[in-house]
VOLUM-530634 format. One line per field, with one value per residue (C-alpha): residue in one letter; x, y, z; chain. Coordinates in steps of 0.05 Angstrom, whole numbers, plus 5000, padded with zeros to 4 digits. Layout:
REM residues N
r	c(A / ...) $
x	c(X / ...) $
y	c(Y / ...) $
z	c(Z / ...) $
c	c(A / ...) $
//
This chain:
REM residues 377
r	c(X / X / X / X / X / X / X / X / X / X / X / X / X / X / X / X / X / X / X / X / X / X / X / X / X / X / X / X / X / X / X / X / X / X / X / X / X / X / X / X / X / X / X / X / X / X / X / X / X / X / X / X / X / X / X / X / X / X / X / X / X / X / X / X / X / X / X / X / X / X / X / X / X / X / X / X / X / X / X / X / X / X / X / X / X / X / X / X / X / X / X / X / X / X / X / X / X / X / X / X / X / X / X / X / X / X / X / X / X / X / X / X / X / X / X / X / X / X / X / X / X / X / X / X / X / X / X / X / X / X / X / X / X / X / X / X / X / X / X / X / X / X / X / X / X / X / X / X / X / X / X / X / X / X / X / X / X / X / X / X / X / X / X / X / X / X / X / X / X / X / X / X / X / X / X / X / X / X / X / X / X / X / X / X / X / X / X / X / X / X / X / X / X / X / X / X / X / X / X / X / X / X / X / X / X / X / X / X / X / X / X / X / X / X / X / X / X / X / X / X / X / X / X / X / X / X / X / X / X / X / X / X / X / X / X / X / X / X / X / X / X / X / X / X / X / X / X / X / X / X / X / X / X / X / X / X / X / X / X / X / X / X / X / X / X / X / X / X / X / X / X / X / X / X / X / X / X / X / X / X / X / X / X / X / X / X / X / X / X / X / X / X / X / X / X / X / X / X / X / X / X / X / X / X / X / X / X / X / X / X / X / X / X / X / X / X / X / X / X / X / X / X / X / X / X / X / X / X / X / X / X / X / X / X / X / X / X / X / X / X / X / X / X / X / X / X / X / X / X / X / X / X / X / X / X / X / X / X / X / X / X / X / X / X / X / X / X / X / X / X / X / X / X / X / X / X / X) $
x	c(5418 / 5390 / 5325 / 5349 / 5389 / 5322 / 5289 / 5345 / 5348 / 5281 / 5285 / 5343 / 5308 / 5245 / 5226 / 5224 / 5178 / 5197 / 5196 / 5145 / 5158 / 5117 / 5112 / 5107 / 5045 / 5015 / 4939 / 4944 / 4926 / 4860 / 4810 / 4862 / 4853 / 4769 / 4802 / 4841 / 4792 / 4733 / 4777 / 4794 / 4719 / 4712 / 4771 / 4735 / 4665 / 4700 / 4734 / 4670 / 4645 / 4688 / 4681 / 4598 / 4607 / 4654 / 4598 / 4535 / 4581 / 4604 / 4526 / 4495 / 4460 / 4479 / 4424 / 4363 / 4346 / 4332 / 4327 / 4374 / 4331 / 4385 / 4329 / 4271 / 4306 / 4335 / 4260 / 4260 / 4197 / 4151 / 4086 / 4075 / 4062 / 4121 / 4155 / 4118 / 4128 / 4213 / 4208 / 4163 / 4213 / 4266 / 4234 / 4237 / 4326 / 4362 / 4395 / 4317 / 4303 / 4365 / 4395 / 4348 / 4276 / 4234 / 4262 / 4219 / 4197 / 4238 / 4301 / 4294 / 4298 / 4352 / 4396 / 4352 / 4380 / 4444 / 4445 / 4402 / 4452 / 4501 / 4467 / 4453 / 4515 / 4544 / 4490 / 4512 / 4584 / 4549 / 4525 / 4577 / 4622 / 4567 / 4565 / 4641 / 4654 / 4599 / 4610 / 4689 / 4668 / 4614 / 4652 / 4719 / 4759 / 4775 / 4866 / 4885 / 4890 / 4848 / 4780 / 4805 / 4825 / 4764 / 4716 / 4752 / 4736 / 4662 / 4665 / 4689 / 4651 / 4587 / 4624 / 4627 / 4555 / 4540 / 4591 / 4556 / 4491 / 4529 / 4559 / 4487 / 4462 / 4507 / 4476 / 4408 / 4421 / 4396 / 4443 / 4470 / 4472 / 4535 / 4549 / 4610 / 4668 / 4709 / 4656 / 4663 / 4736 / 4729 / 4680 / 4730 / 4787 / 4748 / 4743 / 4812 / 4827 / 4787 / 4815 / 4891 / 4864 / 4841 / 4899 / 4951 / 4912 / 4909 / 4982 / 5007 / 4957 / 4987 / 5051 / 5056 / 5061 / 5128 / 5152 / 5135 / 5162 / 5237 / 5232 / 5221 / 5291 / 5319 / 5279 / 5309 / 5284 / 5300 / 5262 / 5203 / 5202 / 5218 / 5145 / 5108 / 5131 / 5107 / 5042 / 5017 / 5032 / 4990 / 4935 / 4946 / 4937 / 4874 / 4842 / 4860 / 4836 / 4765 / 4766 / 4778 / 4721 / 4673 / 4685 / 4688 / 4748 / 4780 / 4736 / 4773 / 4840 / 4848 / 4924 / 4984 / 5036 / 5013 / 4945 / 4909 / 4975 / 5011 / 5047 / 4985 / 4911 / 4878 / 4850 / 4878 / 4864 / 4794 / 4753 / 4745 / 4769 / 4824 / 4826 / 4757 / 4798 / 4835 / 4766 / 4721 / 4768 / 4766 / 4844 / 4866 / 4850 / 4872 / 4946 / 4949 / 4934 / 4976 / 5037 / 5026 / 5028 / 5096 / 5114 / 5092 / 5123 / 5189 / 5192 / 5164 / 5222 / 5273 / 5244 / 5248 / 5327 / 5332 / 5287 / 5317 / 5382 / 5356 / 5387 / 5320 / 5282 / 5216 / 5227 / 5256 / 5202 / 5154 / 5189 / 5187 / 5107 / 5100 / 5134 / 5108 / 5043 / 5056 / 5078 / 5017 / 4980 / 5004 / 5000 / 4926 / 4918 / 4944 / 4904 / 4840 / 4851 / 4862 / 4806 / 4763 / 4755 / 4703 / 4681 / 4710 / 4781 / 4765 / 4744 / 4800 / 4835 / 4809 / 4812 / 4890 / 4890 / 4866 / 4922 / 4980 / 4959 / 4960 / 5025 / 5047 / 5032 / 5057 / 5123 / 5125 / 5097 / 5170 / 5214 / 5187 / 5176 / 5229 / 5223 / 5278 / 5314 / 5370 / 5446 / 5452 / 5393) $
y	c(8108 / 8109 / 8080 / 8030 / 8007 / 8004 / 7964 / 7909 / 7897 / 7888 / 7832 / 7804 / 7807 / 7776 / 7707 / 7647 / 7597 / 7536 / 7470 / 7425 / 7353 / 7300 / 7352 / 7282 / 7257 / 7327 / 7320 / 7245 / 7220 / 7252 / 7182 / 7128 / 7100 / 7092 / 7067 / 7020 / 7000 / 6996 / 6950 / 6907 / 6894 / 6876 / 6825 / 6796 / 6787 / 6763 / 6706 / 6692 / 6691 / 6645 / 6587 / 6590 / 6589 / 6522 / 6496 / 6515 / 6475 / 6411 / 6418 / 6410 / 6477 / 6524 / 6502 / 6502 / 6579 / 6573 / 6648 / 6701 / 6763 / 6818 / 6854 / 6813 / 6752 / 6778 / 6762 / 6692 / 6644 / 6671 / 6626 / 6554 / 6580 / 6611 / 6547 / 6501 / 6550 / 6549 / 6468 / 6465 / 6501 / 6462 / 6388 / 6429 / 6424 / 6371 / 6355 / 6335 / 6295 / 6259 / 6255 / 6286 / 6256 / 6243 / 6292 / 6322 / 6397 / 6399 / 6372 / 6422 / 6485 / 6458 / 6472 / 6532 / 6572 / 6551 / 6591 / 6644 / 6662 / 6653 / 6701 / 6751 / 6751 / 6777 / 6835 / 6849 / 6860 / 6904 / 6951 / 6955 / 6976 / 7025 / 7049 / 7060 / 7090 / 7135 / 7157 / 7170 / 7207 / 7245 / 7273 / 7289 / 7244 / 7194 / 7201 / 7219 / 7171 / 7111 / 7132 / 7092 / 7030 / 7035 / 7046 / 6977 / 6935 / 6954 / 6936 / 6865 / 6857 / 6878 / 6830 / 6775 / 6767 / 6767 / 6708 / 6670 / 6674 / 6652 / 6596 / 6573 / 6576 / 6523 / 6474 / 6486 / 6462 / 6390 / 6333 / 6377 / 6349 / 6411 / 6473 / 6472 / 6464 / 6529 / 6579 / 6558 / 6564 / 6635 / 6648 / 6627 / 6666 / 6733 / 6714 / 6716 / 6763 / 6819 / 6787 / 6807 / 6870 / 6886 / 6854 / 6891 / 6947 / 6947 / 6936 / 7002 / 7036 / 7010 / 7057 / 7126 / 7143 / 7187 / 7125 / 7070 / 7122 / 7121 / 7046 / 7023 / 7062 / 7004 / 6938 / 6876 / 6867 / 6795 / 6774 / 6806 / 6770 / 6701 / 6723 / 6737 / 6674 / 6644 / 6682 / 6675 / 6595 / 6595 / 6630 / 6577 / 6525 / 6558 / 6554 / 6481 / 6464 / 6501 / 6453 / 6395 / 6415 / 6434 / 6354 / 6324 / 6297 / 6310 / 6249 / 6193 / 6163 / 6173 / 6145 / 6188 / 6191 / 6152 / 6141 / 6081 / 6041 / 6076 / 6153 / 6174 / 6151 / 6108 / 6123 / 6191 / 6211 / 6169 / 6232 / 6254 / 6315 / 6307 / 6376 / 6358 / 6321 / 6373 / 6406 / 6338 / 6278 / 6271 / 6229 / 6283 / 6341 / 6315 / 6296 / 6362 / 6397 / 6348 / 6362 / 6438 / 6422 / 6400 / 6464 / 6516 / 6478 / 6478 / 6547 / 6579 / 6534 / 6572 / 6631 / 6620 / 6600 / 6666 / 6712 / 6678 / 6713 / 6780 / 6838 / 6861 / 6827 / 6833 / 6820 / 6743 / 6734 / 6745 / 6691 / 6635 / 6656 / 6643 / 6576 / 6561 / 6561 / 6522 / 6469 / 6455 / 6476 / 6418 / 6372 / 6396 / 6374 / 6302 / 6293 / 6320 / 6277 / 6217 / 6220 / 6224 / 6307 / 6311 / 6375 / 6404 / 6375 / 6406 / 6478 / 6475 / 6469 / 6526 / 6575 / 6543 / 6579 / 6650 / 6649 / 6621 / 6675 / 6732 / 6707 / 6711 / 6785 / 6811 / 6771 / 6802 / 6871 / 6873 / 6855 / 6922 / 6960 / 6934 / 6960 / 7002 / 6974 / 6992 / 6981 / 6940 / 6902) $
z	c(3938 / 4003 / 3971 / 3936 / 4004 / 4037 / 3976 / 3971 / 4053 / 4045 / 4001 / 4033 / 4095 / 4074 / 4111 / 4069 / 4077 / 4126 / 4088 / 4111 / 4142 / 4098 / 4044 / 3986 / 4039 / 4048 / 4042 / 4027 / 4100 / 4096 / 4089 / 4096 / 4163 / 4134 / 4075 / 4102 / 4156 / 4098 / 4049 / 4107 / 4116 / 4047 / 4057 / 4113 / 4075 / 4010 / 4047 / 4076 / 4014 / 3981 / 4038 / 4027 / 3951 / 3975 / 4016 / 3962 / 3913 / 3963 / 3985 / 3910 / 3921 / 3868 / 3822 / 3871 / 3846 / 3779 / 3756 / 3762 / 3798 / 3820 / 3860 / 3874 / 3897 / 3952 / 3982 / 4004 / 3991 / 4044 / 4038 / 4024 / 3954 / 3937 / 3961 / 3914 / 3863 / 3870 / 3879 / 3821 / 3778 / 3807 / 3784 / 3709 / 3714 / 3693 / 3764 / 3799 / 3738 / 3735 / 3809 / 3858 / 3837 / 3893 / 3939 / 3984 / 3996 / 4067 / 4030 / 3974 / 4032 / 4052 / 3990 / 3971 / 4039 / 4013 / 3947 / 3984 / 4028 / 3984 / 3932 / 3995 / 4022 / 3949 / 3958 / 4011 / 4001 / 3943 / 3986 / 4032 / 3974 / 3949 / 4018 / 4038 / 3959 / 3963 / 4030 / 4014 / 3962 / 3997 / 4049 / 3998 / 4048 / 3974 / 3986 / 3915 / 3876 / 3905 / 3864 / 3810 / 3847 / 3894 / 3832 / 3803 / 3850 / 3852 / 3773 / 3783 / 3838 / 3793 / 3732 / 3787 / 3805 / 3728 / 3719 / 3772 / 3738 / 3674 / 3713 / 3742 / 3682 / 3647 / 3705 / 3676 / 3606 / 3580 / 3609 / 3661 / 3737 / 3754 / 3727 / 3669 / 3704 / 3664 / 3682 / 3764 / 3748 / 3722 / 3780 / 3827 / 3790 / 3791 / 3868 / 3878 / 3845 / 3874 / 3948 / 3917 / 3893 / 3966 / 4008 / 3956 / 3966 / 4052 / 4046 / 4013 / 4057 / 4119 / 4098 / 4076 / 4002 / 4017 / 4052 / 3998 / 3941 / 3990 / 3998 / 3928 / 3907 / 3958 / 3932 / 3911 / 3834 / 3835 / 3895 / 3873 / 3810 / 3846 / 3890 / 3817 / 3791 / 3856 / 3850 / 3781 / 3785 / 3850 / 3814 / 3761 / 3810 / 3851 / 3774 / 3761 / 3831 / 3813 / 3759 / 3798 / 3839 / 3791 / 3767 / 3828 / 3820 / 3883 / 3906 / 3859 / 3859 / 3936 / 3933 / 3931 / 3902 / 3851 / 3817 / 3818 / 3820 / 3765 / 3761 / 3701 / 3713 / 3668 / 3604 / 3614 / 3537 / 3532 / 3517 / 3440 / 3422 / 3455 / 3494 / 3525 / 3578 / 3604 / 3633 / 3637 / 3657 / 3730 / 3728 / 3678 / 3721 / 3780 / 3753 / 3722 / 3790 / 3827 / 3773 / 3781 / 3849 / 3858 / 3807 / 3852 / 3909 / 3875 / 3849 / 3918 / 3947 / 3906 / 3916 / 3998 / 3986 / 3956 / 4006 / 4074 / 4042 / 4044 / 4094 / 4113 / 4171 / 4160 / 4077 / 4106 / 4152 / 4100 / 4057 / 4114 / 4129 / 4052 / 4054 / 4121 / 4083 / 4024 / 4065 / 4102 / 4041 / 4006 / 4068 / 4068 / 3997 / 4001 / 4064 / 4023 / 3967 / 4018 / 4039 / 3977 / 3993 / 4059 / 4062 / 4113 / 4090 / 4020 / 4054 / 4090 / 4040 / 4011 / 4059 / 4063 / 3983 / 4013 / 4072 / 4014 / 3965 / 4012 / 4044 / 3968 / 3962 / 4024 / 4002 / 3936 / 3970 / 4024 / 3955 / 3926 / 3988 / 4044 / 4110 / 4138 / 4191 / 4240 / 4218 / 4282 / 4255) $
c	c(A / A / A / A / A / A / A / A / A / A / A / A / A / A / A / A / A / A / A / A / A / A / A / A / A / A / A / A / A / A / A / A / A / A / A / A / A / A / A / A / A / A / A / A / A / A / A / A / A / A / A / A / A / A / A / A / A / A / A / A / A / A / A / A / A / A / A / A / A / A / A / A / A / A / A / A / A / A / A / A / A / A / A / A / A / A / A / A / A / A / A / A / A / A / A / A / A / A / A / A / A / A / A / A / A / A / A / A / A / A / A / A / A / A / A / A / A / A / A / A / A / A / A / A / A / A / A / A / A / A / A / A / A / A / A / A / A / A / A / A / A / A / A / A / A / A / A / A / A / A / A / A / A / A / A / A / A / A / A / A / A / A / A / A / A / A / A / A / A / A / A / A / A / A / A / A / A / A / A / A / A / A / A / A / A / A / A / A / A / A / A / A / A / A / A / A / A / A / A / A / A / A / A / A / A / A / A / A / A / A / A / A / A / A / A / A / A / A / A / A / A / A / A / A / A / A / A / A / A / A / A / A / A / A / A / A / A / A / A / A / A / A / A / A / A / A / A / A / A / A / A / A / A / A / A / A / A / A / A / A / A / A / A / A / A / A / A / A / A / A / A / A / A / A / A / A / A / A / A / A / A / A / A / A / A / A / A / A / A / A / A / A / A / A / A / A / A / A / A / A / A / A / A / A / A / A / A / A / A / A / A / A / A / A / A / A / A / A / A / A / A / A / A / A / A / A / A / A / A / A / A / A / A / A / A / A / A / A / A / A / A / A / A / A / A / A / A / A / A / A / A / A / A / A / A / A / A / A / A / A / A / A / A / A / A / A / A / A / A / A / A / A / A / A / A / A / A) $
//
């Protein structure tokens, strides 16, 4: 008996592990501040990105390279050969023949560094995404769960420079003097979309997984799908305005609210088939994005009502940043079409789109994940 006394006090008396603080987030932080820090970089270069594909486009420069050479073009014309040889097969496109003859070899460099740097700047954010991946994964420091997402935006980022060679190429067919005004749109689009990816993204990384797995048991369901309906319609609209761009027609009817005197432009439905106005009549495209326009304005408005309600601080500040934005983002955009779209009204404008969409997602980001707060608070 005395035995089986010792045996039981033994495993009475044996010490149970302590439970661990963070136990959800254990071995999760390993890599997330590099993370973070790397995907911000990205954010930065993307944005840059986007205002010099603005510029190549306001600048008629996207058609001065005529070939699509993923390796070899990142060598620029280094002799007075290999300049006459990129001008030469420039006077072969459409756009020389029909609305740049007679320009000289100096003007021609001038839009050629344009789409160079353009075209390098997208090879660059290549390998900086090659480099932060490979490294992450190099040195195991990939948190669980990111390989995936990481990996996805190196794919559209690879998908994206083919769609800009697709795009280009539509310039370079007979009759062309721009590239089709749908594949700049989708261009665009991919843009944007790989900029959510990374600023959704650098959000949930700025909190720990234990803490956003608590804090989505307390989000407001409704609010967050007010700040989806605000953020696919702005993605709508960011689309329509590629289109309006890729037409050039930003720079007619400069008279708001109405158009050329009257609520609809002119010969609004002049183009046969019918559905080639929606992508190729300058007064079409522009009412459409103007009419989306005061959409988005109305729904974000509604969805502002509803967020400067909320309990939670930080989830109604990010509301009145978001409609904050849309304000001046539509101020921006009457002012730009005023003004027959200047450039740097119409990159302003622009960049006014990144800082609305991002505004969007950290919005929609507080309704899922709210911040905890104080009772007195």
């Amino acid at each position: 008996m005395a035995g089986q006394r010792s045996i039981f006090e033994e495993v009475s008396d044996r010490q149970k592990p302590a439970a661990t603080p963070g136990g959800v987030s254990a071995g999760r932080g390993r890599g997330r501040g590099f993370l973070r820090f790397w995907l911000k970089s990205l954010f930065v270069l993307v944005v840059v990105m986007i205002a010099v594909g603005g510029l190549t486009r306001l600048t008629d420069s996207g058609l001065s390279i005529t070939e699509w050479a993923p390796l070899s073009g990142a060598i620029p014309p280094l002799s007075v050969e290999d300049w006459e040889a990129e001008f030469a097969a420039y006077r072969e496109i459409p756009e020389y023949q029909l609305q740049n003859r007679g320009m000289s070899l100096e003007e021609f460099k001038v839009i050629y560094w344009w789409e160079w740097g353009h075209r390098q700047l997208g090879r660059f954010i290549g390998l900086v995404w090659a480099a932060g991946f490979l490294g992450l994964l190099a040195f195991r420091a990939m948190p669980p769960g990111w390989t995936q997402r990481t990996l996805l935006l190196g794919a559209l980022g690879g998908t994206q420079g083919a769609i800009g060679w697709w795009m280009v190429s539509s310039g370079l067919d007979e009759g062309m003097l721009d590239v089709a005004s749908y594949r700049l749109a989708t261009h665009l689009g991919i843009a944007f979309l790989i900029l959510s990816l990374i600023a959704w993204y650098v959000l949930r990384l700025g909190r720990e997984e234990a803490e956003l797995m608590s804090a989505r048991r307390e989000g407001d369901r409704r609010l967050k799908g007010m700040a989806s309906g605000v953020l696919h319609l702005a993605f709508l609209q960011i689309l329509i305005g590629a289109l309006v761009a890729g037409i050039d027609a930003g720079r007619n009817y400069p008279d708001w609210p109405l158009m050329a005197g009257g609520f609809t432009p002119p010969a609004m439905w002049a183009l046969d088939p019918w559905w080639r106005n929606l992508f190729e009549n300058d007064g079409t495209v522009q009412f459409i994005h103007r009419i989306v326009g005061y959409i988005l304005f109305a729904v974000a408005f509604a969805a502002w009502l509803a967020g400067r309600k909320s309990a939670r601080t930080a989830t109604r500040g990010a509301f009145h940043a978001m409609m904050m934005m849309m304000v001046l983002q539509v101020a921006l955009g009457i002012v730009t079409v005023l003004y027959s779209a200047p450039w740097y009204f119409a990159i302003a404008h622009q960049f006014g789109a990144v800082v609305l969409i991002v505004l969007i997602l950290r919005a929609r980001f507080l309704s899922m994940y709210p911040v905890r707060q104080s009772v007195r608070a």
